[in-house]
C-alpha positions, 0 to 999 in steps of 0.5 A: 752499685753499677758494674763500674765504681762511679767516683767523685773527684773533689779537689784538682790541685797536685794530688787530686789530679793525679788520683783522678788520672788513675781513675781515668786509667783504671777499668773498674772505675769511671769518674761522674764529676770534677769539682773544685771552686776555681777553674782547676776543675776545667783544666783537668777535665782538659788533661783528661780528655774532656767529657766529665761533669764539672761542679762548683759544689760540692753538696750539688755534685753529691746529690746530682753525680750518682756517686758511688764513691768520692776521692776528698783531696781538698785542703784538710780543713774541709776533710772532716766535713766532706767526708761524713757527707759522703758517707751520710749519702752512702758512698765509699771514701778515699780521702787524703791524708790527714783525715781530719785537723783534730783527733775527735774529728779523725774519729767522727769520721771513722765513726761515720765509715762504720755506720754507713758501712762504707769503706775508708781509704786514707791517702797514706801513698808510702804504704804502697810504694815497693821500695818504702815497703822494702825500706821498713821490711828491712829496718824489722831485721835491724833488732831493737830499739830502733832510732828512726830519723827522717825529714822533708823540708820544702823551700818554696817559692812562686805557687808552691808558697801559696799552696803552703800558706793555704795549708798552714791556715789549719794545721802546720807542716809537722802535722801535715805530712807528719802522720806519713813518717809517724805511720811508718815509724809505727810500722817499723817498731810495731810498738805502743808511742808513750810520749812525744814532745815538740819544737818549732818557729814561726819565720814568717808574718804572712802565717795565720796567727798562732801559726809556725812553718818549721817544726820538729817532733820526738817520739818514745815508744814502749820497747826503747824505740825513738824517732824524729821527724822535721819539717818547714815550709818557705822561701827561707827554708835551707836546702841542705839534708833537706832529704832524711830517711834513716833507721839504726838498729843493733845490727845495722842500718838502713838508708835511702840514698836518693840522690836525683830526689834530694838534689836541691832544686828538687825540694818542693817538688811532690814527684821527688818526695817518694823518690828512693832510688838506693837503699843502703844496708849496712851490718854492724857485725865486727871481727876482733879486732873492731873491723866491720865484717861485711861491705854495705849492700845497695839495693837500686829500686831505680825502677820504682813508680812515680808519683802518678804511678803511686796513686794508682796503687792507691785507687787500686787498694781502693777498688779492692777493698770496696769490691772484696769488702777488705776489712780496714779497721786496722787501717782506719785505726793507724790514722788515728794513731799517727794523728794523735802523734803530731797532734801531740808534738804541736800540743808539746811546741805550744804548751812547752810540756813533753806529752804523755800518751 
């Protein structure tokens, strides 16, 4: 390997535009190529200053680029595949959630990262971000069981649509963005998912068939925890509550008040959705009288990074982990533990049956 990583940027839509700008920015790594099969590719390298290689394939960029690792930020359908390429020429992975539309190819990709000995970053961005960290650090304080509801409906239009439809040609919104929410749900509890089940709707006949733009998950684990999970896609998607994250516990309760990021306008805009801004803490503790003890405690975390800035974080632990050979078994595993999550809620909405795990 060169004294500088050499990445592969696969994908310039939202995502794979802002990891490329943090690998611009970031000493350790230098970018060998671009490749998307539009014209995206050009107008990042434009945003980035020109001078990077520019492809169309994805198999011609991997074997003429010289990478020593490839970012995948492609549509999920094309991750499994991309993935184990890459590491069948030797290269490292960052690859964005989810790792695969299927658990068995979750863990063919996994299975593929320890043959090659290489690493495997997930894109889970909410682990890196201080004021998620923060939120979940605070929810361990709260007893148990926990009650764990979170959501984030996207009323779209315009581009943001036929990024939607395009993503629900493999898996719906539940499972997309699902495994974030069930990730962090699992690290609040830090306990075993028994039994999760589903509904959803499909409110559009420009979905692939089978498919459905609203869906909500329930999730049981092993100490009483519960949590819930919602999510939906579309121009008839309502904008009220679109924005729910919070977390009940015996004593208390926590919850992010991100008033600028769930504003209504704000729904399909990928900068709000890690948005904070305040967390509320509120203690259950009564006197005898039934009265609370304690006021509630805001936390501003109105200097948190924006969405760019979560992304370097992101590269950052990459970095890391590829130069100081950080062990990610755990993390690989978590990928799939939270994918075998939604998975199973869409496997409940299907069959109609609640899953046990």
């Amino acid at each position: 390997m060169s004294e500088k990583i050499k990445v592969l940027v696969v994908g310039c839509g939202n995502m794979g535009a802002s990891h490329a700008k943090a690998y611009h920015a970031e000493e350790g790594f230098e970018i060998c190529g671009i490749v998307s099969r539009g014209k995206s590719k050009a107008k990042l390298n434009e945003q980035l200053g020109g001078g990077y290689d520019l492809y169309s394939s994805y198999d011609s960029a991997l074997e003429m680029s010289g990478a020593d690792a490839v970012c995948i930020s492609t549509y999920p359908d094309t991750h499994e595949e991309y993935a184990i390429k890459a590491f069948d020429a030797g290269c490292h992975v960052f690859l964005e959630k989810p790792v695969a539309p299927t658990v068995a190819g979750c863990e063919r990709v996994v299975a593929a990262a320890q043959k090659a000995g290489k690493k495997l970053v997930v894109g889970y961005i909410l682990r890196h971000h201080p004021s998620w960290m923060e939120f979940i650090k605070i929810s361990k304080t709260l007893g148990k069981p926990l009650v764990m509801r979170m959501n984030l409906n996207q009323q779209s239009n315009g581009h943001m649509w036929d990024v939607h439809k395009n993503l629900m040609n493999s898996m719906s919104p539940i499972v997309d963005c699902g495994v974030h929410y069930v990730d962090v749900m699992c690290q609040m509890t830090g306990a075993k998912p028994i039994r999760v089940s589903g509904i959803g709707a499909r409110l559009s006949e420009e979905l692939v068939e089978g498919m459905y733009n609203y869906g909500q998950l329930q999730v049981t684990f092993d100490d009483g925890s519960v949590g819930w999970y919602e999510a939906g896609w579309g121009p008839m998607a309502s904008t009220k509550a679109f924005f729910v994250k919070d977390v009940w516990g015996p004593e208390g309760c926590v919850t992010i008040t991100a008033k600028n990021a769930s504003d209504e306008s704000q729904s399909d805009n990928v900068d709000a959705h890690t948005k904070t801004e305040m967390l509320r803490v509120h203690s259950s503790e009564i006197d005898a009288d039934n009265n609370f003890v304690n006021e509630d405690e805001w936390i501003s975390t109105e200097d948190e990074p924006d969405h760019d800035g979560l992304c370097l974080r992101e590269q950052q632990y990459f970095y890391k982990a590829i130069v100081e050979d950080v062990d990610l078994t755990d993390h690989m595993n978590d990928a799939i533990n939270s994918l075998k999550i939604v998975l199973a809620a869409d496997e409940s909405f299907k069959t109609g049956k609640t899953i046990e795990l």
